[in-house]
MARTI-888180 format. One record per residue (C-alpha): residue number from 1; x, y, z. Coordinates in steps of 0.2 Angstrom, whole numbers, plus 5000, padded with zeros to 4 digits. Layout:
BEGIN
REC    nr      X      Y      Z
REC   NUM      X      Y      Z
...
This chain:
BEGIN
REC    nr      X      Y      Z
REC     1   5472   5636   5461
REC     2   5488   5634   5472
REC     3   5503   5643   5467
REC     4   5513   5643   5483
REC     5   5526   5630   5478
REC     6   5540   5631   5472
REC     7   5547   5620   5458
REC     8   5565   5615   5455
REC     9   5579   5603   5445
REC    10   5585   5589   5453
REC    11   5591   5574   5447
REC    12   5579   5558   5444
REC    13   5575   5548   5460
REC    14   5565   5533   5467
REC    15   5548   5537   5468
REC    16   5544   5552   5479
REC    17   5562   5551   5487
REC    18   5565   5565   5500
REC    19   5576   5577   5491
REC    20   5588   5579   5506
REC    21   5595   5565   5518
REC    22   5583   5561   5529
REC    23   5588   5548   5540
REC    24   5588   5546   5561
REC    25   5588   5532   5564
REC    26   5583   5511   5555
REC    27   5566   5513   5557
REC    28   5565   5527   5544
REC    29   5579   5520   5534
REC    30   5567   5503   5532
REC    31   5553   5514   5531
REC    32   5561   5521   5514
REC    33   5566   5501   5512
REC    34   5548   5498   5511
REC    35   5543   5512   5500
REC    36   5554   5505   5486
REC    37   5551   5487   5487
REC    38   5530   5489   5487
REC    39   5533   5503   5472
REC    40   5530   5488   5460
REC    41   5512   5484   5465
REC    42   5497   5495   5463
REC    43   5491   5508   5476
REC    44   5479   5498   5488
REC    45   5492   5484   5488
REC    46   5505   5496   5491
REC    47   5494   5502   5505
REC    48   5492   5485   5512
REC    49   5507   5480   5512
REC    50   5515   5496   5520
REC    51   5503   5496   5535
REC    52   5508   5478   5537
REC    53   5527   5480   5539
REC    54   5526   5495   5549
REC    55   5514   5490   5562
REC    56   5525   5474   5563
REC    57   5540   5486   5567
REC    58   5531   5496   5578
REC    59   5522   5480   5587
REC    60   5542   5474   5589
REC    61   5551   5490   5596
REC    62   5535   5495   5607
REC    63   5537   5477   5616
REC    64   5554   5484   5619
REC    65   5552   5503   5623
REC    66   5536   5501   5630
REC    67   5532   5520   5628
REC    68   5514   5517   5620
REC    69   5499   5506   5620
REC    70   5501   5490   5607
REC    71   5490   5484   5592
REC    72   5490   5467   5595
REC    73   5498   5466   5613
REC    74   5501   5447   5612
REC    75   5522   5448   5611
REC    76   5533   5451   5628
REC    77   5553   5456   5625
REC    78   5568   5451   5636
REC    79   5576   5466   5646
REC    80   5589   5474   5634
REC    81   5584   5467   5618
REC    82   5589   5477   5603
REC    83   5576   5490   5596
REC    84   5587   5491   5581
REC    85   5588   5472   5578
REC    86   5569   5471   5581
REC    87   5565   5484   5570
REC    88   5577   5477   5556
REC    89   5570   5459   5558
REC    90   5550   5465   5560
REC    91   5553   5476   5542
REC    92   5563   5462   5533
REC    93   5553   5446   5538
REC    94   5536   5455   5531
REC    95   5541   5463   5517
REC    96   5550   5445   5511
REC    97   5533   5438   5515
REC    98   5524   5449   5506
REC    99   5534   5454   5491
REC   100   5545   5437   5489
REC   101   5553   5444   5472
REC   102   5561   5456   5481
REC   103   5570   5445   5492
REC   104   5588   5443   5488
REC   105   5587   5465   5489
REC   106   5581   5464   5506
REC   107   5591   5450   5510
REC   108   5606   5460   5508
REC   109   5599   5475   5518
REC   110   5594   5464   5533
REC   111   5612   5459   5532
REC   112   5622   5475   5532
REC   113   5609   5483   5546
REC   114   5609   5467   5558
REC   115   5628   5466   5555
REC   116   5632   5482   5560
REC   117   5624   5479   5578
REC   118   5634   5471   5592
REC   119   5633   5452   5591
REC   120   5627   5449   5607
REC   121   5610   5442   5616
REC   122   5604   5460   5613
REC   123   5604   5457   5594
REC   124   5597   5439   5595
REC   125   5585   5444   5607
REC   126   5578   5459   5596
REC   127   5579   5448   5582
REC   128   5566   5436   5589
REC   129   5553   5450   5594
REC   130   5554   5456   5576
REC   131   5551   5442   5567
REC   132   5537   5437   5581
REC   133   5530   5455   5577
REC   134   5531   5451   5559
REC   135   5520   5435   5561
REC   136   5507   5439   5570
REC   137   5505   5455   5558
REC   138   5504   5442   5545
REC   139   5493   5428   5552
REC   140   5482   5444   5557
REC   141   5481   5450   5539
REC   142   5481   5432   5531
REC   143   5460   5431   5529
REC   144   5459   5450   5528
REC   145   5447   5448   5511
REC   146   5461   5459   5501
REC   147   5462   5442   5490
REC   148   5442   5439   5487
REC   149   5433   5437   5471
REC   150   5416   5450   5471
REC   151   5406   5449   5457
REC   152   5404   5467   5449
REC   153   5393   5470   5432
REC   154   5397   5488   5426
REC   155   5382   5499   5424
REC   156   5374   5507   5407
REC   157   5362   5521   5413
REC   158   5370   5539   5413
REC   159   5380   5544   5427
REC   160   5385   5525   5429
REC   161   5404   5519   5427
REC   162   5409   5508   5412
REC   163   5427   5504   5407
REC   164   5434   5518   5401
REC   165   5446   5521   5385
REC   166   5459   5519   5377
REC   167   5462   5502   5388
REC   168   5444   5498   5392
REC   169   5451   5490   5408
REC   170   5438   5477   5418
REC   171   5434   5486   5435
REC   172   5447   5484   5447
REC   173   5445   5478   5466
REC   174   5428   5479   5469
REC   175   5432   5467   5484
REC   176   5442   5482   5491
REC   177   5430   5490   5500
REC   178   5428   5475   5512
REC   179   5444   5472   5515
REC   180   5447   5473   5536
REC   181   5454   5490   5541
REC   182   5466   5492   5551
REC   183   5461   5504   5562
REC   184   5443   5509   5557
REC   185   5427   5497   5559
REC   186   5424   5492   5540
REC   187   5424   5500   5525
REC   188   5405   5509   5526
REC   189   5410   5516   5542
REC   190   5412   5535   5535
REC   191   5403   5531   5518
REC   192   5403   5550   5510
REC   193   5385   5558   5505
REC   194   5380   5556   5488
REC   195   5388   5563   5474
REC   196   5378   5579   5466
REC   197   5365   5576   5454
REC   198   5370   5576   5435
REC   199   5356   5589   5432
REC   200   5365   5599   5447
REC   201   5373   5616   5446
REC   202   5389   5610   5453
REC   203   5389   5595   5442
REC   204   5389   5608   5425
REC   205   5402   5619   5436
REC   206   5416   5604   5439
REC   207   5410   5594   5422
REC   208   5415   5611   5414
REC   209   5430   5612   5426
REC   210   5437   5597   5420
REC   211   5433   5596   5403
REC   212   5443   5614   5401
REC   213   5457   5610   5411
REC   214   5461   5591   5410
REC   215   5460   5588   5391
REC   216   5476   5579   5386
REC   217   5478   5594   5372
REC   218   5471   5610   5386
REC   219   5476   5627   5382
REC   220   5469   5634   5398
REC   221   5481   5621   5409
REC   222   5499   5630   5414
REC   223   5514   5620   5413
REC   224   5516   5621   5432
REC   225   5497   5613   5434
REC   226   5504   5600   5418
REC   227   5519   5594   5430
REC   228   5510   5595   5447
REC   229   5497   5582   5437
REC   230   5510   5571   5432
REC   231   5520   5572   5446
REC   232   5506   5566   5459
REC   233   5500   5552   5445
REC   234   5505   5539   5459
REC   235   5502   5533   5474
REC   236   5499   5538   5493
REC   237   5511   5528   5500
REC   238   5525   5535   5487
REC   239   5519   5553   5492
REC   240   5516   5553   5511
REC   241   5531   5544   5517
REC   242   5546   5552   5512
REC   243   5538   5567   5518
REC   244   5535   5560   5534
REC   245   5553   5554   5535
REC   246   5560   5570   5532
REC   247   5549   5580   5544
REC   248   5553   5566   5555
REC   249   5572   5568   5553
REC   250   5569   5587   5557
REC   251   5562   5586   5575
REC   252   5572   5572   5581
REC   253   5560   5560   5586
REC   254   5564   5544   5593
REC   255   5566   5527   5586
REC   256   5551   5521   5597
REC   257   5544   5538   5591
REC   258   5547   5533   5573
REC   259   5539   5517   5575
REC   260   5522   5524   5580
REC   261   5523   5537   5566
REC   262   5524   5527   5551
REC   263   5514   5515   5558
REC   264   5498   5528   5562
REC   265   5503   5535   5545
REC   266   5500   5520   5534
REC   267   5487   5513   5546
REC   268   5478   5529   5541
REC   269   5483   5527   5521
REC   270   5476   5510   5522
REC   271   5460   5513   5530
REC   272   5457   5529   5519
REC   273   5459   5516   5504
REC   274   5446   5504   5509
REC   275   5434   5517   5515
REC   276   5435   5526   5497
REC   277   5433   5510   5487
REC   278   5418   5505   5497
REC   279   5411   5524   5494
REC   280   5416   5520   5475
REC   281   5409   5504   5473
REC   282   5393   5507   5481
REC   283   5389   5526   5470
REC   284   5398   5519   5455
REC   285   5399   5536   5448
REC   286   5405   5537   5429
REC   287   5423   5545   5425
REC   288   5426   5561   5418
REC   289   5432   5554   5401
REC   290   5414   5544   5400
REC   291   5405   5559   5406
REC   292   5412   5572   5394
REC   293   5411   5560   5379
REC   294   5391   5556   5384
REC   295   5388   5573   5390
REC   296   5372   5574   5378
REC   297   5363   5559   5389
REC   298   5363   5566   5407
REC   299   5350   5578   5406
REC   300   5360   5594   5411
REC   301   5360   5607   5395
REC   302   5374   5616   5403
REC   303   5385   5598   5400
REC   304   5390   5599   5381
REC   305   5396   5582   5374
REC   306   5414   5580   5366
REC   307   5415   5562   5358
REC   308   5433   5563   5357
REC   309   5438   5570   5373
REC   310   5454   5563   5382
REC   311   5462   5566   5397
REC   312   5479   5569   5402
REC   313   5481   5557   5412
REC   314   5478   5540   5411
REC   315   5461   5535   5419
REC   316   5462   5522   5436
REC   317   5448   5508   5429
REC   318   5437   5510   5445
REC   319   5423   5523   5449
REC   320   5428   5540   5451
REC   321   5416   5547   5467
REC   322   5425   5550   5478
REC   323   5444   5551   5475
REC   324   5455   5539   5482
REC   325   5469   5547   5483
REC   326   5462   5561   5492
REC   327   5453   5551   5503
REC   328   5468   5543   5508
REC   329   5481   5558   5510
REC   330   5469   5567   5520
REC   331   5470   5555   5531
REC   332   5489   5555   5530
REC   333   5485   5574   5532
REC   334   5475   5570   5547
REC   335   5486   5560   5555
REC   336   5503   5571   5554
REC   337   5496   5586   5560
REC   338   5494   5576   5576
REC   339   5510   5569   5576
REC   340   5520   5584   5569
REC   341   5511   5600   5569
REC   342   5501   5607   5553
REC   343   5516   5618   5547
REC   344   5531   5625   5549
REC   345   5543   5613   5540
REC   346   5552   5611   5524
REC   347   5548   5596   5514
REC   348   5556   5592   5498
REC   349   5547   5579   5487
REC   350   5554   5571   5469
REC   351   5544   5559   5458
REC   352   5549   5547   5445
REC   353   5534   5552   5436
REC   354   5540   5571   5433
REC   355   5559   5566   5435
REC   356   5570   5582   5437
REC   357   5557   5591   5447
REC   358   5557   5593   5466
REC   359   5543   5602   5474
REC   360   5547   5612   5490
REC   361   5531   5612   5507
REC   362   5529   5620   5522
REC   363   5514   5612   5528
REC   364   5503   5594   5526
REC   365   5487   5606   5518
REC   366   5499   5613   5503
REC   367   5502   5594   5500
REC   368   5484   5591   5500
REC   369   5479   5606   5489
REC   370   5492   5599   5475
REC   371   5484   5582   5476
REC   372   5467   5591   5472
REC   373   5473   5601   5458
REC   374   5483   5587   5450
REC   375   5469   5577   5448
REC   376   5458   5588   5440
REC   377   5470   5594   5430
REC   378   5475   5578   5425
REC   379   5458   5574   5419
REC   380   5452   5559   5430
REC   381   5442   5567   5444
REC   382   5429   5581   5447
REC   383   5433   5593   5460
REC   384   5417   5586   5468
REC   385   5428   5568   5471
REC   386   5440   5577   5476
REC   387   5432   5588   5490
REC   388   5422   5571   5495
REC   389   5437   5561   5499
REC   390   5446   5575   5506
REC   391   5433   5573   5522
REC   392   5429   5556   5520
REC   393   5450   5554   5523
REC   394   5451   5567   5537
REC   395   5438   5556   5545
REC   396   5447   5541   5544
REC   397   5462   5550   5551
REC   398   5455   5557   5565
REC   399   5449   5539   5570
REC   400   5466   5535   5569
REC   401   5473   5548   5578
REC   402   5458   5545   5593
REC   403   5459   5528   5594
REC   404   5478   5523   5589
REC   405   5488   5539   5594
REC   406   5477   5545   5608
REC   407   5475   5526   5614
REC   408   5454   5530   5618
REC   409   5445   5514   5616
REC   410   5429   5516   5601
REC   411   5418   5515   5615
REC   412   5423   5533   5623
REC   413   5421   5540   5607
């Protein structure tokens, strides 16, 4: 269990807002643009959508700066042109592509920040590169398979996922998992090892975990594990941003800087994502709520059955092995300790989800470890998914940080 953090009032913020200001510079102020204005979708599309409009701005101030390699390499800037304006125009142009209802909002932030730059050639001329970036990131993702119909029957032998209650939810995105990566070769690439058996000694050990600790009525949770569970009952993006913007803030970096970051960052996010829904889809491994209340039909007399067994949190309506959101912020994990060192930082997260609560880090891992417990303790993964997408997303991340941050081509790997 992880006690190390420290848990505080604060008034109620957007979702995972940074706590303090943390701005440098408009790459990070359209970084926590974007964070908002995706909030409303689910956590893949949240992904998707992120990685987009970040690697657009990146695309657009590296044509500029020309401090790294590119990702798609095709755009070419004027001496002088504005990194600010491109910046601003690569962030607005793909988020109003992507999330048109949002439009009039962003409209008025592209005005105040493009207003607030000289009106010059500069300005017009980082204004093109932007919204070129912005193109091609789209027309690259336009037949990206995030919109196709896969046919998916749940299964009915033990062990296999079905909807679970109360919402009895159809199983969602089974296409994900072969949706193109972004950084990674395809979804299989770092498929994780099967899950344990269900007549296993670690199965009974984390059924029995689980079914202890993340009953929605426990008396073995503390009220510390209770908020940590609700305060992480939302998405990667939400959680890994604002912390990355914060840090970000702290040491100064650069705006060409900043471009790279939170583009490798949700690059990574993304890519963790797709990697752990093709892992899902392919084990289709039963949720704790349908294990617990079937616990009599898996074979394991160590597995006793509770017919009415709920847990805290509501269950996602997709397989639980491994977990996705560990899959996907240890890759985030991964990808930060390359950029800004493993510890020594203050970090101050806030969820809408546990609103008056801020919870205080030092280093990415403590993150991670909250993630973990937050999901057991919510009820809706064993600690088996949990240690399973935690090194299926450190994989992912480290491709990331190889082949994006490092600039090493797949074939040196």
């Amino acid at each position: 269990m992880n006690t190390r953090h420290l848990l505080g009032i604060l008034t109620a913020s957007l979702l995972f807002s940074g706590a303090g200001t943390a701005r440098a510079d408009v790459v990070t102020d359209w970084n926590g643009i974007m964070q908002s204005t995706v909030a409303t979708s689910n956590a893949f599309a949240q992904s998707r959508s992120a990685a987009i409009t970040q690697l657009a701005v990146f695309e657009a101030v590296n044509a500029i700066a020309k401090r790294f390699p590119p990702y798609i390499g095709t755009l070419w800037a004027p001496a002088g042109a504005s990194l600010d304006a491109a910046a601003i125009a690569a962030a607005h142009k793909a988020l109003v592509a992507l999330h048109p209802a949002a439009t009039a909002s962003l409209d008025t932030a592209y005005a105040a920040g493009i207003q607030a730059l000289p009106d010059d050639q500069s300005r017009l001329d980082g204004i093109a590169i932007g919204e070129a970036a912005a193109n091609a990131m789209l027309a690259l993702r336009a037949a990206d398979g995030s919109t196709a119909i896969v046919s998916y029957v749940p299964g009915a032998d033990p062990g296999d996922w079905r909807p679970t209650p109360p919402a009895l939810l159809p199983a969602l995105l089974p296409n994900w998992g072969q949706v193109m990566p972004f950084g990674i070769d395809n979804g299989a690439q770092y498929r994780s090892a099967p899950p344990p058996a269900l007549t296993s000694g670690k199965y009974a050990r984390d059924y029995d975990e689980v079914m202890t600790v993340g009953a929605v009525n426990s008396t073995e949770r503390t009220q510390r594990l209770t908020d940590i569970a609700v305060f992480y009952a939302s998405s990667a993006v939400q959680a890994w941003n604002p912390a990355a913007r914060q840090v970000s803030a702290a040491q100064h970096r650069t705006t060409a800087e900043n471009a790279r970051a939170f583009a490798a960052l949700n690059m990574a996010i993304a890519d963790g994502l797709i990697a752990v829904m093709e892992t899902k889809y392919y084990y289709n491994v039963w949720r704790p709520v349908t294990a617990i209340r079937l616990g009599d039909t898996d074979g394991n007399k160590r597995t006793p059955p509770d017919v009415s067994w709920l847990p805290l949190i509501a269950t996602p309506p997709f397989p639980s092995y491994p977990s996705a959101h560990a899959s996907a912020s240890g890759a985030a994990r991964a990808v930060l300790e390359e950029l800004f060192g493993r510890d020594g930082f203050d970090v101050d997260l806030t969820s809408s989800t546990a609103p008056g609560l801020v919870l205080h880090y030092t280093a990415w891992e403590q993150i991670t470890d909250d993630i973990d417990d937050a999901r057991v303790y919510g009820g809706i993964h064993f600690r088996y998914d949990q240690e399973a997408g935690g090194r299926q997303g450190r994989q992912v991340g480290m491709d990331i940080v190889r082949t994006f941050l490092r600039g090493r081509p797949k074939c040196e790997e």
